[in-house]
PDB file of N, CA, C and O in Angstrom:
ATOM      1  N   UNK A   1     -13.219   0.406  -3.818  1.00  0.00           N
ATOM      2  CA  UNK A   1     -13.587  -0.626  -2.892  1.00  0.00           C
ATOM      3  C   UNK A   1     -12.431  -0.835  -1.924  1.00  0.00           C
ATOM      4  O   UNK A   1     -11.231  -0.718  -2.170  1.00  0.00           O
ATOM      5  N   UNK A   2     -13.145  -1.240  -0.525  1.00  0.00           N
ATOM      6  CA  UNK A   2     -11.278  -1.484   0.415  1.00  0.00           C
ATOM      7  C   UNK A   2     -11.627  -2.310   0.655  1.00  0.00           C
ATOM      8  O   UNK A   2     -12.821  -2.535   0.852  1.00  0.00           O
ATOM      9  N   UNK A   3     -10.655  -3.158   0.741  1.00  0.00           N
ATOM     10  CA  UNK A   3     -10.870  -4.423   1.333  1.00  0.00           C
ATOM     11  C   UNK A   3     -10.345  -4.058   3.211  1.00  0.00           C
ATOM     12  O   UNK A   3      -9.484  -3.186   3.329  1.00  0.00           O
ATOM     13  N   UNK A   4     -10.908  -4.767   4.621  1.00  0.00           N
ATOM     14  CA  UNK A   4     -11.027  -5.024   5.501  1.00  0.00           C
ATOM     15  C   UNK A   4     -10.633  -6.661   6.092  1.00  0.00           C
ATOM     16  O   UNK A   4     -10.796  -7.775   5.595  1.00  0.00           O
ATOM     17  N   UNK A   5     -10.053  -6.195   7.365  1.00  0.00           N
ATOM     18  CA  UNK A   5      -9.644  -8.141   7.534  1.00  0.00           C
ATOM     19  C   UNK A   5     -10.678  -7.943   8.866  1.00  0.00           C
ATOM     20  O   UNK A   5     -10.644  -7.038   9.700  1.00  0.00           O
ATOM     21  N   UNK A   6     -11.763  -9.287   8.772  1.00  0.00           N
ATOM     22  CA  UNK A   6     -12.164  -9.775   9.945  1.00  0.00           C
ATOM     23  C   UNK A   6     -11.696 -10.926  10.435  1.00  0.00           C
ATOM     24  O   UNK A   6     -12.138 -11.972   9.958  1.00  0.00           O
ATOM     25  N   UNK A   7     -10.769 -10.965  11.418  1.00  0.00           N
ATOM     26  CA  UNK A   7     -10.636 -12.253  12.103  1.00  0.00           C
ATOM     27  C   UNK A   7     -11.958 -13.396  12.220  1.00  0.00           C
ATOM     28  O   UNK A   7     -13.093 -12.957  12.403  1.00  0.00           O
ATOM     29  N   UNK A   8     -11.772 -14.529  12.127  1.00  0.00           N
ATOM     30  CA  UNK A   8     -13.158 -15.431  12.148  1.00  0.00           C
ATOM     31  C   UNK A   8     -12.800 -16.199  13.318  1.00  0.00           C
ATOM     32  O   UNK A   8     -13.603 -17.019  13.762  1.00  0.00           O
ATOM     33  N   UNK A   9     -11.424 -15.976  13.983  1.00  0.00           N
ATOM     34  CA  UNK A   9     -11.943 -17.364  15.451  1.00  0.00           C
ATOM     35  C   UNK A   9      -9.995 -17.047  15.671  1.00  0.00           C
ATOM     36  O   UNK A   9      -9.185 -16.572  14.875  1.00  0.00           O
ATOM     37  N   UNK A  10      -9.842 -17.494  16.906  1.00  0.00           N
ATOM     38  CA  UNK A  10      -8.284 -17.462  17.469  1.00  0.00           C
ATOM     39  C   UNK A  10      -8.234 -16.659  18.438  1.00  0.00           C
ATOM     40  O   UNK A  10      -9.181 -16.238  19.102  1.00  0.00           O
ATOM     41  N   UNK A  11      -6.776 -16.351  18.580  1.00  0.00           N
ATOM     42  CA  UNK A  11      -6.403 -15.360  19.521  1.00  0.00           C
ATOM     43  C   UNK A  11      -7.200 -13.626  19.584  1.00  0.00           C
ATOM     44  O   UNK A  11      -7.522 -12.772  20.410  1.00  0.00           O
ATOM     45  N   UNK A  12      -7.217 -13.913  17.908  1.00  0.00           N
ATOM     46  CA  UNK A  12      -7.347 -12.340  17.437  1.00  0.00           C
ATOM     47  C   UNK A  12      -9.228 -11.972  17.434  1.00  0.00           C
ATOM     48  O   UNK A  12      -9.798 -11.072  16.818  1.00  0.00           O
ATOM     49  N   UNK A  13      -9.880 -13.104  18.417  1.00  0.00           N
ATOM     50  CA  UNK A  13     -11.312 -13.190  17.539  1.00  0.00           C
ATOM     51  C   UNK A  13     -11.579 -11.753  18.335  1.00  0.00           C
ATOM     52  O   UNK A  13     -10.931 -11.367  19.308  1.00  0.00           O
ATOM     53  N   UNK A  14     -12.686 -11.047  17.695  1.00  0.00           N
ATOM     54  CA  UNK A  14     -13.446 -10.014  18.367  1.00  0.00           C
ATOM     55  C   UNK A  14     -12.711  -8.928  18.139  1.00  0.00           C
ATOM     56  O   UNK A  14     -13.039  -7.827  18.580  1.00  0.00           O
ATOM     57  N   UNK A  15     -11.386  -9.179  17.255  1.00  0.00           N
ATOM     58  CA  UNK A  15     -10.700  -7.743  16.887  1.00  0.00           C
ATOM     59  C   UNK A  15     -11.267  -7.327  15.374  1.00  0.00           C
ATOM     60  O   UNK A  15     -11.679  -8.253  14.675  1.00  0.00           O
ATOM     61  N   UNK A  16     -11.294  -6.310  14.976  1.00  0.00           N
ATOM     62  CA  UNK A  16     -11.700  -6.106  14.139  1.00  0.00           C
ATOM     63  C   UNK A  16     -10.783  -4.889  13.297  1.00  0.00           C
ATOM     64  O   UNK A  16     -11.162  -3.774  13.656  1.00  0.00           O
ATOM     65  N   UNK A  17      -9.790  -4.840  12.377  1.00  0.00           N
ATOM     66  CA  UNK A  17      -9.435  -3.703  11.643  1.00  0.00           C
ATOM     67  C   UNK A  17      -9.903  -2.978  10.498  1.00  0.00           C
ATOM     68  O   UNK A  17     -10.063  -3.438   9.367  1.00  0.00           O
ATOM     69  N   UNK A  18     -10.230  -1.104  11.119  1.00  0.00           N
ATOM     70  CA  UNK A  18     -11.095  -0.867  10.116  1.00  0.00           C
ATOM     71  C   UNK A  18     -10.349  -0.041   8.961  1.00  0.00           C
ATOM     72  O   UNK A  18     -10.675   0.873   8.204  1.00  0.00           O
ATOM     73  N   UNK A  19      -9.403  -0.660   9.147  1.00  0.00           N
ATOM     74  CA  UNK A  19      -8.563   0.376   8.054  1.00  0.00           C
ATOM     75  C   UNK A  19      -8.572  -1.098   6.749  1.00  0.00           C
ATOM     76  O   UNK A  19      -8.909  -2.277   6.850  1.00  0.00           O
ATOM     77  N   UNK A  20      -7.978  -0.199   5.505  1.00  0.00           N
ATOM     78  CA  UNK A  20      -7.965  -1.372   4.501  1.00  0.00           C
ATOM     79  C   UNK A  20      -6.694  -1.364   4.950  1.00  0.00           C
ATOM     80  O   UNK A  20      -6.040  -0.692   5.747  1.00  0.00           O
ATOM     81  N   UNK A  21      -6.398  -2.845   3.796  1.00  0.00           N
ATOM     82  CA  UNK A  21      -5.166  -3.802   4.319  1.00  0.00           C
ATOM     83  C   UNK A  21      -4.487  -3.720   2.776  1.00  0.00           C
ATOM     84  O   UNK A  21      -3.256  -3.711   2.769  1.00  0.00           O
ATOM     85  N   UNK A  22      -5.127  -3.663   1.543  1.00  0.00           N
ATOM     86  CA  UNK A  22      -4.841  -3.090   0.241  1.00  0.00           C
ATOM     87  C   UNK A  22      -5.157  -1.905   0.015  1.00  0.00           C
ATOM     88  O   UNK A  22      -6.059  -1.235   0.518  1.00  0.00           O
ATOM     89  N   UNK A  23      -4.155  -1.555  -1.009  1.00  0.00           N
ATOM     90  CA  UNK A  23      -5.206  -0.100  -1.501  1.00  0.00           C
ATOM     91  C   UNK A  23      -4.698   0.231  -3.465  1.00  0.00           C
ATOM     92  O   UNK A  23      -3.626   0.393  -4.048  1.00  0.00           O
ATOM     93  N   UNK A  24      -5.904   0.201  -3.816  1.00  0.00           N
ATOM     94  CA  UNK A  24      -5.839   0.391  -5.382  1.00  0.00           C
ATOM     95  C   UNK A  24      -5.112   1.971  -5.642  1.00  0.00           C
ATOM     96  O   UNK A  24      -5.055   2.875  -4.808  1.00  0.00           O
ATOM     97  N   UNK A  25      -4.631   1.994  -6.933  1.00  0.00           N
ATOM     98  CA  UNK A  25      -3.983   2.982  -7.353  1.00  0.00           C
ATOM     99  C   UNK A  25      -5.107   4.586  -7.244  1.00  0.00           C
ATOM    100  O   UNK A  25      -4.551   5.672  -7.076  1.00  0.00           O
ATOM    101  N   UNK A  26      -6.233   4.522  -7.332  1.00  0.00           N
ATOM    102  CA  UNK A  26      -7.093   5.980  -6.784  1.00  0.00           C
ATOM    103  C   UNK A  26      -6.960   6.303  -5.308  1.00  0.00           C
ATOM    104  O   UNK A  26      -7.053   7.441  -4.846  1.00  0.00           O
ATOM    105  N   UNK A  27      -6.666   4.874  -4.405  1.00  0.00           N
ATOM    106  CA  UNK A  27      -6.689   5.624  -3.032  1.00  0.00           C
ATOM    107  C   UNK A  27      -5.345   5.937  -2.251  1.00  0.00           C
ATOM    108  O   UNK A  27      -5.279   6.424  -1.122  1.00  0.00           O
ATOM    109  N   UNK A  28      -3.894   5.425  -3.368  1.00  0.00           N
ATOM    110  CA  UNK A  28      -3.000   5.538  -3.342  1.00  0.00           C
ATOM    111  C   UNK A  28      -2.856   7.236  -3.853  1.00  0.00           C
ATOM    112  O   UNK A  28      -2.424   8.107  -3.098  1.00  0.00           O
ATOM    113  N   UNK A  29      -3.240   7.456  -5.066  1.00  0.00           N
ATOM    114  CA  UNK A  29      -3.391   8.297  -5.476  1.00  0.00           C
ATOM    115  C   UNK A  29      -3.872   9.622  -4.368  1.00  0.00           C
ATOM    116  O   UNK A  29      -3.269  10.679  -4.183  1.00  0.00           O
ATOM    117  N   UNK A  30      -5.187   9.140  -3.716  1.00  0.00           N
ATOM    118  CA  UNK A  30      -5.600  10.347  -3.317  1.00  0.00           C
ATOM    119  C   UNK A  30      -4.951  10.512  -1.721  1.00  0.00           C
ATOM    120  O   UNK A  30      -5.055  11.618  -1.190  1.00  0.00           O
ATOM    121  N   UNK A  31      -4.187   9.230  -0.867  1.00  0.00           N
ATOM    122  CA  UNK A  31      -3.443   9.607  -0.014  1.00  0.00           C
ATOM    123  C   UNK A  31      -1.809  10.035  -0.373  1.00  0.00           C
ATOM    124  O   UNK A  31      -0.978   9.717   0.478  1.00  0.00           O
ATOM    125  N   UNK A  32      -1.393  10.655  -1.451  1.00  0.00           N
ATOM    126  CA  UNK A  32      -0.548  11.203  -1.904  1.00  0.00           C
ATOM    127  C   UNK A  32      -0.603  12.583  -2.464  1.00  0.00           C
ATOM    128  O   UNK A  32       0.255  13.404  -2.790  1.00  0.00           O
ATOM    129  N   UNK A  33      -2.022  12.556  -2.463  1.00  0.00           N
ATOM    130  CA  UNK A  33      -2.771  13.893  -3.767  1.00  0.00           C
ATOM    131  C   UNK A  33      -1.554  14.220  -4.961  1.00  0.00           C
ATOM    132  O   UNK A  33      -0.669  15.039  -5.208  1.00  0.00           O
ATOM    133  N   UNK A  34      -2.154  13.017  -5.486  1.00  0.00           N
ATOM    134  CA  UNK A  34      -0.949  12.813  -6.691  1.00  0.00           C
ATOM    135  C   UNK A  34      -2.328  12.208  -8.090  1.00  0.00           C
ATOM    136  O   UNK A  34      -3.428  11.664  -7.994  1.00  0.00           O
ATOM    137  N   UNK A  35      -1.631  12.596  -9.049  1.00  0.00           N
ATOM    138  CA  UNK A  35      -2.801  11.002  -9.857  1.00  0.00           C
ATOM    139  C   UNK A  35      -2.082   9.756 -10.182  1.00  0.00           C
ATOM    140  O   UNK A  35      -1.023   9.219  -9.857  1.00  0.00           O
ATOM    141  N   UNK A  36      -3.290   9.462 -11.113  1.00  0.00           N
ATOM    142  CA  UNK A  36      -2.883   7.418 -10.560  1.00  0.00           C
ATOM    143  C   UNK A  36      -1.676   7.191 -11.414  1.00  0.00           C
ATOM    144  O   UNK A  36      -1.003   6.174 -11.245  1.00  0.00           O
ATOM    145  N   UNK A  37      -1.347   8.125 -12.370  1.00  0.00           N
ATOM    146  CA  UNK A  37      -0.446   8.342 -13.463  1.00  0.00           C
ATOM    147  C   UNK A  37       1.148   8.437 -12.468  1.00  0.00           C
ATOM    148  O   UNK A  37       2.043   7.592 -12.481  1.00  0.00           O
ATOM    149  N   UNK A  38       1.124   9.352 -11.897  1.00  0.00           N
ATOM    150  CA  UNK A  38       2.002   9.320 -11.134  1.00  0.00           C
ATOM    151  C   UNK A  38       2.493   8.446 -10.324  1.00  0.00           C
ATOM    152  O   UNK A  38       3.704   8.286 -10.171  1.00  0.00           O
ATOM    153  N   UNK A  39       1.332   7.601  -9.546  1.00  0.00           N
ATOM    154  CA  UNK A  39       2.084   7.217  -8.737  1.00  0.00           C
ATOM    155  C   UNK A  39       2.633   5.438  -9.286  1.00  0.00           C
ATOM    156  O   UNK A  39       3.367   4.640  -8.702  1.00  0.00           O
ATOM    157  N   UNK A  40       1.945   5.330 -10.546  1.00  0.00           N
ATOM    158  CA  UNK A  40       2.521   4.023 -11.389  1.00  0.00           C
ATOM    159  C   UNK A  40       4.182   4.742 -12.080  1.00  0.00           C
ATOM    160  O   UNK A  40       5.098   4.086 -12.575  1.00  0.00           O
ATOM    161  N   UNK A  41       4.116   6.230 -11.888  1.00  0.00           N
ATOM    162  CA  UNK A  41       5.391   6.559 -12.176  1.00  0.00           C
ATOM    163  C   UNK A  41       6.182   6.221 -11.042  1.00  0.00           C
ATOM    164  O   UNK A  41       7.128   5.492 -11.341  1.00  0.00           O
ATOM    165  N   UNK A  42       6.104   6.502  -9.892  1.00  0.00           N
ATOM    166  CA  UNK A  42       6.789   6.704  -8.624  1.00  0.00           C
ATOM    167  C   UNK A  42       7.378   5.058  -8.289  1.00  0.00           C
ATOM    168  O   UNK A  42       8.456   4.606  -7.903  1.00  0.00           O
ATOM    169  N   UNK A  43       6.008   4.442  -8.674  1.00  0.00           N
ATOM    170  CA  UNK A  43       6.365   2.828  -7.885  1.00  0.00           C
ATOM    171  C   UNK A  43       7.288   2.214  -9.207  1.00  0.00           C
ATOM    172  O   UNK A  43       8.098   1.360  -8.847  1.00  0.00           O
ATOM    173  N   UNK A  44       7.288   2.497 -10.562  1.00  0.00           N
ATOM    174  CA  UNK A  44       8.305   2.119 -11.618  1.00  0.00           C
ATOM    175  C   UNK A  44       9.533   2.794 -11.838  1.00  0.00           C
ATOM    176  O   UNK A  44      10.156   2.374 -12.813  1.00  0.00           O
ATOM    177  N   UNK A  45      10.070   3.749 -11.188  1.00  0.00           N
ATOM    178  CA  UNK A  45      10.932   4.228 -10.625  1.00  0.00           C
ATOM    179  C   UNK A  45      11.595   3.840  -9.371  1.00  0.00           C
ATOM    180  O   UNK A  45      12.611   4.451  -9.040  1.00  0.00           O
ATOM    181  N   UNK A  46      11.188   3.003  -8.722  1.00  0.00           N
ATOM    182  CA  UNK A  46      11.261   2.816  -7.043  1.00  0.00           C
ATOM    183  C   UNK A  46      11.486   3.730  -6.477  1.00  0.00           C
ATOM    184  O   UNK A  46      12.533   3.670  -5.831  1.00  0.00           O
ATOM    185  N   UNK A  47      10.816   4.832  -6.400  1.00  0.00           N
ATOM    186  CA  UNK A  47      10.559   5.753  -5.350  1.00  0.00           C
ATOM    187  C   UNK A  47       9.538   5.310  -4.071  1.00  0.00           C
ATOM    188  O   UNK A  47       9.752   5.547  -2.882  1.00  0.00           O
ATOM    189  N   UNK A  48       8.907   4.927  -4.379  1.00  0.00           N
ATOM    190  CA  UNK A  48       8.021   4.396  -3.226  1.00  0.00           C
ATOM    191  C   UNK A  48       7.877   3.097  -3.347  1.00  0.00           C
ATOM    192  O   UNK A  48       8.187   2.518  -4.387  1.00  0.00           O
ATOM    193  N   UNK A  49       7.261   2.323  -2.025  1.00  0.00           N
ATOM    194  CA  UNK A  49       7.399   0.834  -2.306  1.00  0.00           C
ATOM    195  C   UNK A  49       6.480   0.178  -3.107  1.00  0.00           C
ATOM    196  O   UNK A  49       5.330   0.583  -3.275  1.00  0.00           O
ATOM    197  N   UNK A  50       6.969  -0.868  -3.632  1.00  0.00           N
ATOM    198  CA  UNK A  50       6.395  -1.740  -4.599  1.00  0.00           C
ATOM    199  C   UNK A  50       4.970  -2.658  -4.377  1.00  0.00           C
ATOM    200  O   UNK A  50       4.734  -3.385  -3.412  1.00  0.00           O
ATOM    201  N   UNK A  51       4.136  -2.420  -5.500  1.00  0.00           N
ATOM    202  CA  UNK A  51       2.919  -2.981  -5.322  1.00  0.00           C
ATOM    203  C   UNK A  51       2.774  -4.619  -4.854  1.00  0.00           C
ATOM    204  O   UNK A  51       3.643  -5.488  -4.789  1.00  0.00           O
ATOM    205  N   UNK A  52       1.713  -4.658  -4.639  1.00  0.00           N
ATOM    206  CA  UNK A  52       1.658  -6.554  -4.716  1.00  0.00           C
ATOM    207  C   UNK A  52       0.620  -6.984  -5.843  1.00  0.00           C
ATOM    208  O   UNK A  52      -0.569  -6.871  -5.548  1.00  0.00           O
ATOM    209  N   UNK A  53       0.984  -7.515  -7.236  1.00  0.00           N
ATOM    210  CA  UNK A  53       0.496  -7.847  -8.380  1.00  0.00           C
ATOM    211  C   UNK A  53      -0.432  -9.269  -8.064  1.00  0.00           C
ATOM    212  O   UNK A  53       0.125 -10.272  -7.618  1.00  0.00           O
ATOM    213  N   UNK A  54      -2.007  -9.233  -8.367  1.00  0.00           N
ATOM    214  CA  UNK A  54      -2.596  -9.980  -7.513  1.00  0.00           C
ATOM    215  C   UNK A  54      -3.200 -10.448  -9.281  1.00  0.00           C
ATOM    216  O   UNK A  54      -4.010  -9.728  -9.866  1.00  0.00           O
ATOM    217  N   UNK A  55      -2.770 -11.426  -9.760  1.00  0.00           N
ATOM    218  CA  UNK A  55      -3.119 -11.536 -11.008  1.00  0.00           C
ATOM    219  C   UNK A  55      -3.310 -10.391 -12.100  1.00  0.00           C
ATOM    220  O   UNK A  55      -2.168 -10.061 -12.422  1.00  0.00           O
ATOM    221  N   UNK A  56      -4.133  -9.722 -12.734  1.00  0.00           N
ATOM    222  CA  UNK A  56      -4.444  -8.381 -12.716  1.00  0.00           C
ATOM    223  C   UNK A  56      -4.506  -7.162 -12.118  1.00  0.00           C
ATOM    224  O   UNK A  56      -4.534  -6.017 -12.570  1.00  0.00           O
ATOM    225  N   UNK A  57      -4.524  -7.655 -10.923  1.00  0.00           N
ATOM    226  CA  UNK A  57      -4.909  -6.494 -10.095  1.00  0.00           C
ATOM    227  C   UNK A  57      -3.693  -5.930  -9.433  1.00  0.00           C
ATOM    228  O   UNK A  57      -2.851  -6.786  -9.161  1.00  0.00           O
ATOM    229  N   UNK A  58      -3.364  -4.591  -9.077  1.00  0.00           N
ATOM    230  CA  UNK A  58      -2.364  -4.074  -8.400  1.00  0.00           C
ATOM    231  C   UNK A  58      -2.847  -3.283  -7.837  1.00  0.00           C
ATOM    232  O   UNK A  58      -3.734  -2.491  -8.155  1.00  0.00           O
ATOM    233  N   UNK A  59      -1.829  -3.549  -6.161  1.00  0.00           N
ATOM    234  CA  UNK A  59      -2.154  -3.043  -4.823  1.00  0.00           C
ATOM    235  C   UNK A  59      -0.965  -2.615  -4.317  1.00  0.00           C
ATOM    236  O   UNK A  59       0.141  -2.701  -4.850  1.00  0.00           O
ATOM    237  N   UNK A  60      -1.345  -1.996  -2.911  1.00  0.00           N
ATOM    238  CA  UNK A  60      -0.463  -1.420  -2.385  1.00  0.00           C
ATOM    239  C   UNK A  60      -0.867  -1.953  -1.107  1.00  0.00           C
ATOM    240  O   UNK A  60      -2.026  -2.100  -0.719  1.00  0.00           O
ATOM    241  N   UNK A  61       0.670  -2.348  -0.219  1.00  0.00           N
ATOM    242  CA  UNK A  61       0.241  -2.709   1.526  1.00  0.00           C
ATOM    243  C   UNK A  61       0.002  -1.588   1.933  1.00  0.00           C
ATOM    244  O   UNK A  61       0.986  -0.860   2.062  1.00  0.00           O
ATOM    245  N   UNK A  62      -1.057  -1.142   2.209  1.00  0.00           N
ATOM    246  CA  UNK A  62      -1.211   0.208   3.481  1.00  0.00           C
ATOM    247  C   UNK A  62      -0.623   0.767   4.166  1.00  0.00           C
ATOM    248  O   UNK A  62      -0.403   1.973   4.274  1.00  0.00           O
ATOM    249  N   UNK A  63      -0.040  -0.801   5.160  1.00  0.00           N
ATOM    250  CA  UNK A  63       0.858  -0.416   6.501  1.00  0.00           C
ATOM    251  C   UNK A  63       2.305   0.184   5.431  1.00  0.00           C
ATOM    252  O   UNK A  63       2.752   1.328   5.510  1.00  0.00           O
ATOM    253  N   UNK A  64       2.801  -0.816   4.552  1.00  0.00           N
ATOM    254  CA  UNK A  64       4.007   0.249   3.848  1.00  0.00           C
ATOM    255  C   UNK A  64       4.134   1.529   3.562  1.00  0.00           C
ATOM    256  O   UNK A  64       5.099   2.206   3.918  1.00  0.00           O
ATOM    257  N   UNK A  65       3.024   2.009   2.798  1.00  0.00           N
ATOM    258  CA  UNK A  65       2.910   2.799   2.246  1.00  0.00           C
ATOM    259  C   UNK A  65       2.523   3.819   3.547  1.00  0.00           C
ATOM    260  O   UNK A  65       3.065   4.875   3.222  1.00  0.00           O
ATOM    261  N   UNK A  66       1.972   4.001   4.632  1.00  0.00           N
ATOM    262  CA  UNK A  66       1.917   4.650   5.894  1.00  0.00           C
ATOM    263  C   UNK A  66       2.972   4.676   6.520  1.00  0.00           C
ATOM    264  O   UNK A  66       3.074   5.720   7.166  1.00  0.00           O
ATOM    265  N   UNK A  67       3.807   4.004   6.626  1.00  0.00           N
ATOM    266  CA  UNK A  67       5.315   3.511   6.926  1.00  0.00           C
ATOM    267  C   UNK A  67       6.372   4.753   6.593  1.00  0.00           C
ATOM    268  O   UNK A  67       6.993   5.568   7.275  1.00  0.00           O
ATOM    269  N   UNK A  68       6.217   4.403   4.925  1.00  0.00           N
ATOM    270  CA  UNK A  68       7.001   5.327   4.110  1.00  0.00           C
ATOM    271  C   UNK A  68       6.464   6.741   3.918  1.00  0.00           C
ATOM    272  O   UNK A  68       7.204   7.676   3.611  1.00  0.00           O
ATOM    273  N   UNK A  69       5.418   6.840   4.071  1.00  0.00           N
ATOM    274  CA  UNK A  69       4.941   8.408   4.431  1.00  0.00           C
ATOM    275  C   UNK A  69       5.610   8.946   5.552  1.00  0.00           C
ATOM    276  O   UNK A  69       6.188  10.031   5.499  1.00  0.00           O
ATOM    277  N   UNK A  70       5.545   8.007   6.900  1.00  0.00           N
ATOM    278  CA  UNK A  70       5.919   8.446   8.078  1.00  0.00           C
ATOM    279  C   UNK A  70       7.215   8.897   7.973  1.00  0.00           C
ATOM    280  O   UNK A  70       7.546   9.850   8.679  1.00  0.00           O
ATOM    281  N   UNK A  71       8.125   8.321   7.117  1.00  0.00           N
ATOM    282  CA  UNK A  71       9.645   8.390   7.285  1.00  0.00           C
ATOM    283  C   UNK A  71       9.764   9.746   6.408  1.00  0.00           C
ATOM    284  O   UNK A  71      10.893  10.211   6.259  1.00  0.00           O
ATOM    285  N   UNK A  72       8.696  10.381   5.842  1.00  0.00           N
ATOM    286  CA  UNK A  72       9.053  11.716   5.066  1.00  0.00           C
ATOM    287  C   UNK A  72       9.319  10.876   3.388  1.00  0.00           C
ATOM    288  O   UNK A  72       9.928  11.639   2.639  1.00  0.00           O
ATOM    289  N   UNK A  73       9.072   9.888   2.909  1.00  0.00           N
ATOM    290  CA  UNK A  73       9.011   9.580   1.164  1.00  0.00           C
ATOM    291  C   UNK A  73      10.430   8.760   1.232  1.00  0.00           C
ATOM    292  O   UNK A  73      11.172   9.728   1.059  1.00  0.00           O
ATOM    293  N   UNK A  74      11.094   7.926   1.331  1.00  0.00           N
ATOM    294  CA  UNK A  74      12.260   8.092   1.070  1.00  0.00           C
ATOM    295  C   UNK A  74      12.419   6.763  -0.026  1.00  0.00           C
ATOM    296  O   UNK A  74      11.904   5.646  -0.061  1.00  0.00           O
ATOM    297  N   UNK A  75      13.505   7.563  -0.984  1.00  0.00           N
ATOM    298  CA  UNK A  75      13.467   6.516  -2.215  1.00  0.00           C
ATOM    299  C   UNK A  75      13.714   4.826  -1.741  1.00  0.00           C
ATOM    300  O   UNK A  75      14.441   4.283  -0.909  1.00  0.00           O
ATOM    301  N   UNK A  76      12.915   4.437  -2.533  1.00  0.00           N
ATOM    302  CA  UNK A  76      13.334   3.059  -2.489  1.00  0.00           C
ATOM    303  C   UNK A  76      13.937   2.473  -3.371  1.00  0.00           C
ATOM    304  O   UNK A  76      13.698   2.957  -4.477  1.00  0.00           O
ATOM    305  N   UNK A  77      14.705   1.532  -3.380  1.00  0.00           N
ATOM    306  CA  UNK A  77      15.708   1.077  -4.388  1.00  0.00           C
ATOM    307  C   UNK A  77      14.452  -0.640  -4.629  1.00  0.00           C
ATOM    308  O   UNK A  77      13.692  -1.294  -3.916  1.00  0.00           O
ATOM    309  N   UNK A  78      14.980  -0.662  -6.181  1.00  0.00           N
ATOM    310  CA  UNK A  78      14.383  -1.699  -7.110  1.00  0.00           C
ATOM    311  C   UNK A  78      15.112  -2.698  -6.639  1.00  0.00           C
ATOM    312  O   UNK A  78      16.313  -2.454  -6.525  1.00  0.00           O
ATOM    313  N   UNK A  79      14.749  -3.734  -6.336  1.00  0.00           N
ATOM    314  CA  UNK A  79      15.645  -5.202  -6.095  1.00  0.00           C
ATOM    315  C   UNK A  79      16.229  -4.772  -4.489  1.00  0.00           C
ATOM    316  O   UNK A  79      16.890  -5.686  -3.994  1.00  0.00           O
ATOM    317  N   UNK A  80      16.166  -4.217  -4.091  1.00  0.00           N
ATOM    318  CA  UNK A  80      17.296  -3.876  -2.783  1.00  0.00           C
ATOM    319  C   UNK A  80      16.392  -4.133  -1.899  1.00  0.00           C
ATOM    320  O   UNK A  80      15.333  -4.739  -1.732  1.00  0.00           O
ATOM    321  N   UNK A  81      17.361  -3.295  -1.246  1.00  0.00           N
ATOM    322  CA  UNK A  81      16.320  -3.266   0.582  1.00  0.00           C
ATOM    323  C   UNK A  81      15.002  -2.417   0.611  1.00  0.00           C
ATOM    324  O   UNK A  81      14.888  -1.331   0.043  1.00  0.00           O
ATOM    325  N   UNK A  82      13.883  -3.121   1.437  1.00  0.00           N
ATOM    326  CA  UNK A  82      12.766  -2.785   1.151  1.00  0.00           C
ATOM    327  C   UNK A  82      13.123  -0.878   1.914  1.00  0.00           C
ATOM    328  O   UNK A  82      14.044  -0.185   2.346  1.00  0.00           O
ATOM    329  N   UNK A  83      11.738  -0.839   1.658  1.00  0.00           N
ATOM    330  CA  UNK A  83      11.373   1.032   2.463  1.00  0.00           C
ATOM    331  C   UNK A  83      11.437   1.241   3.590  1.00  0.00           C
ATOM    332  O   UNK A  83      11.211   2.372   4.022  1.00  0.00           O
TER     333      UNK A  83
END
């Protein structure tokens, strides 16, 4: 499932982004072509950036994770400076 943001009224009304804004560990997975095994290895390692823990649920920001692709992977440090 992706989640999508529709603006409902403001500056931003009538914009619409169709990209997701989360992304669960399969679509993390499959924009890495990695499995989901891995990449709960990668993000508990801080190699890549850190999820956002939504009660149960764990996600990934998109824009980060597109971010850190762009820059070629580069490790991320645990507690430190973000990616």
């Amino acid at each position: 499932m992706a989640f999508t943001s529709k603006p409902t009224g403001g500056a931003d009304a009538g914009v619409e982004m169709s990209r997701p804004v989360l992304l669960d560990v399969r679509q993390v997975a499959k924009m890495l072509n990695a499995s989901s095994r891995t990449v709960y290895r990668l993000s508990d390692m801080g190699r890549m950036p850190q999820p956002v823990k939504l009660g149960a649920l764990v996600r990934w920001r998109a824009v980060e994770l597109r971010d850190w692709i762009d820059a070629g992977c580069p490790t991320c440090r645990k507690g430190g400076a973000k990616c």
